[in-house]
C-alpha positions in Angstrom: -141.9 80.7 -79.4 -138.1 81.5 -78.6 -138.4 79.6 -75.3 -139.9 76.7 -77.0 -137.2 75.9 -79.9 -134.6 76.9 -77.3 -136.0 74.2 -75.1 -136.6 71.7 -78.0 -133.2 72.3 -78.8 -132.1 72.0 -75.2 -133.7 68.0 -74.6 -132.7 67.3 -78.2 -129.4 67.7 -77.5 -129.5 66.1 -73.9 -131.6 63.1 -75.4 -128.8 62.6 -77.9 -125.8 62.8 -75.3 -127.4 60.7 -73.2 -127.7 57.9 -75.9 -123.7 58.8 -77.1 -123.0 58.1 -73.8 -124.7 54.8 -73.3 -123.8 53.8 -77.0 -119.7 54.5 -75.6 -119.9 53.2 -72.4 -120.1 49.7 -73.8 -117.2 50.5 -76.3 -115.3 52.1 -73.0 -115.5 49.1 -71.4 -114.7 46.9 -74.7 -111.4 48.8 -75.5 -110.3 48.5 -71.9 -110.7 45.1 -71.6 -108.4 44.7 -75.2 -105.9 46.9 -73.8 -105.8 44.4 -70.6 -105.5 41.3 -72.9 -103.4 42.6 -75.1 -100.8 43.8 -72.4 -100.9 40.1 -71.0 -100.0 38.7 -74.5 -97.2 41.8 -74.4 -96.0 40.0 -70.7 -96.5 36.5 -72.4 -94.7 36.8 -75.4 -92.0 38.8 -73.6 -91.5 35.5 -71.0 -91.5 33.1 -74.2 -88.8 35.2 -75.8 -86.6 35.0 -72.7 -87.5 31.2 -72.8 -86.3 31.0 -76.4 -83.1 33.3 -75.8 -82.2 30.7 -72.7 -82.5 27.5 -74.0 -80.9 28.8 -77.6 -77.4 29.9 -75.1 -78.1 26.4 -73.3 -78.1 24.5 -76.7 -75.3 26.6 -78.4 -73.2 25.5 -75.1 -74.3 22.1 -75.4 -72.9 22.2 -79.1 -69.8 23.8 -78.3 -68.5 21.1 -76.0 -66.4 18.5 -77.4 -67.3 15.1 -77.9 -66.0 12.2 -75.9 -62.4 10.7 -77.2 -63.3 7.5 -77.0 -66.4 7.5 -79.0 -64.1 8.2 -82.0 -61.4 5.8 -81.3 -63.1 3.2 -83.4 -64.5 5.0 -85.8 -63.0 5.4 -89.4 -62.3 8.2 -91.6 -62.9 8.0 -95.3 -62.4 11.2 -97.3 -65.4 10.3 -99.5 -67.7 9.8 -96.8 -66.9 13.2 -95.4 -67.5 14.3 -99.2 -70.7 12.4 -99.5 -72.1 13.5 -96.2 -71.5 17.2 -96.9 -72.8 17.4 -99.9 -76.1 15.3 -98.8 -76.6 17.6 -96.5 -76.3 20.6 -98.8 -73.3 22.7 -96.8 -70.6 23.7 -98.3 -67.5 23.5 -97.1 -67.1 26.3 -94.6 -70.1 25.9 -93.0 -69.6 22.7 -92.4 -65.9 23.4 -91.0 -68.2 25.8 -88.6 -70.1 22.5 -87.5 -66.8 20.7 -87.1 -65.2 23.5 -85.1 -62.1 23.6 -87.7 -60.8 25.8 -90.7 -62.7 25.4 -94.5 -59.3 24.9 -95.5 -59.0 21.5 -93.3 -62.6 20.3 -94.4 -60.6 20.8 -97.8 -57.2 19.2 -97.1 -59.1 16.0 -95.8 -61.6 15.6 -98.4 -58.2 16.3 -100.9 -56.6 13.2 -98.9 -53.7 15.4 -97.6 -54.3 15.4 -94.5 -56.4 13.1 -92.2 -58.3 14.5 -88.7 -56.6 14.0 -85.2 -58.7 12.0 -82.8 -61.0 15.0 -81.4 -61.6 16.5 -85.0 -62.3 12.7 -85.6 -65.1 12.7 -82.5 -66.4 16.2 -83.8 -66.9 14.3 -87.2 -69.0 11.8 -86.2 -71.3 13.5 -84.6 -71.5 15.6 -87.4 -71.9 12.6 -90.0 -75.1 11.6 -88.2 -77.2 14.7 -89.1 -79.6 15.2 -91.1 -80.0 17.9 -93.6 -82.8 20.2 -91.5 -80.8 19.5 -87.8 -77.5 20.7 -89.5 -78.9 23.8 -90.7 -80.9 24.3 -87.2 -77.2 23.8 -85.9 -75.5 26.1 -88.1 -78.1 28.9 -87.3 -78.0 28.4 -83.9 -73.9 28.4 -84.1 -73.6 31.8 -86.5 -76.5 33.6 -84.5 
């Protein structure tokens, strides 16, 4: 009787590995293939980030040079534009010195009237005055970070 249970036992318990076995085999091969895909999203995202990071430095150098002389030598100044357009586009006044490349305390003195812009504060102005609210802040984020 002992040999018997002992054997019952015996394909009971290799019956019931065997069906573990076949049960985890197609999770095996399931979790592998997720840990293949989700290392190529690692490798994608990782290239898109690098993307990001280049064309941000290309576009904050692209910012940072200085706009043509001459497209300001016609254009006027008017302190209550500059007022106007800085307000509309909700900045105050040192973060939109930041997009002008000058001091707060300039933005200031011109919308004050004491002092007026030289001619390449004057080109940085205009193209300033043509953004629009969402492109300055774009701008300002990509200038501060």
């Amino acid at each position: 009787m002992s040999t018997l249970v002992s054997a019952l036992k015996h394909e009971i318990t290799r019956l019931a590995r065997k069906e573990i076995a076949a049960g985890t085999a197609v999770l095996r091969k399931a979790s592998a293939q997720y840990r293949r895909d989700i290392a190529s999203l690692k490798r994608q995202t990782d290239a898109l980030s690098k993307q990001v990071a280049y064309l941000e430095r290309q576009e904050k150098k692209r910012l940072s040079k200085r706009a043509p002389v001459t497209s300001a030598e016609r254009k006027r100044f008017s302190r209550r534009g500059l007022a106007t357009h800085r307000k509309s586009v909700g900045l105050s006044g040192a973060d939109y010195a930041k997009l002008v490349g000058v001091s707060a305390q300039t933005i200031y003195s011109w919308e004050q009237g004491k002092s007026r812009p030289r001619v390449r504060q004057l080109a940085a102005l205009v193209a300033v005055r043509d953004l629009g609210k969402r492109e300055a802040q774009r701008r300002l984020q990509l200038l501060e970070g």
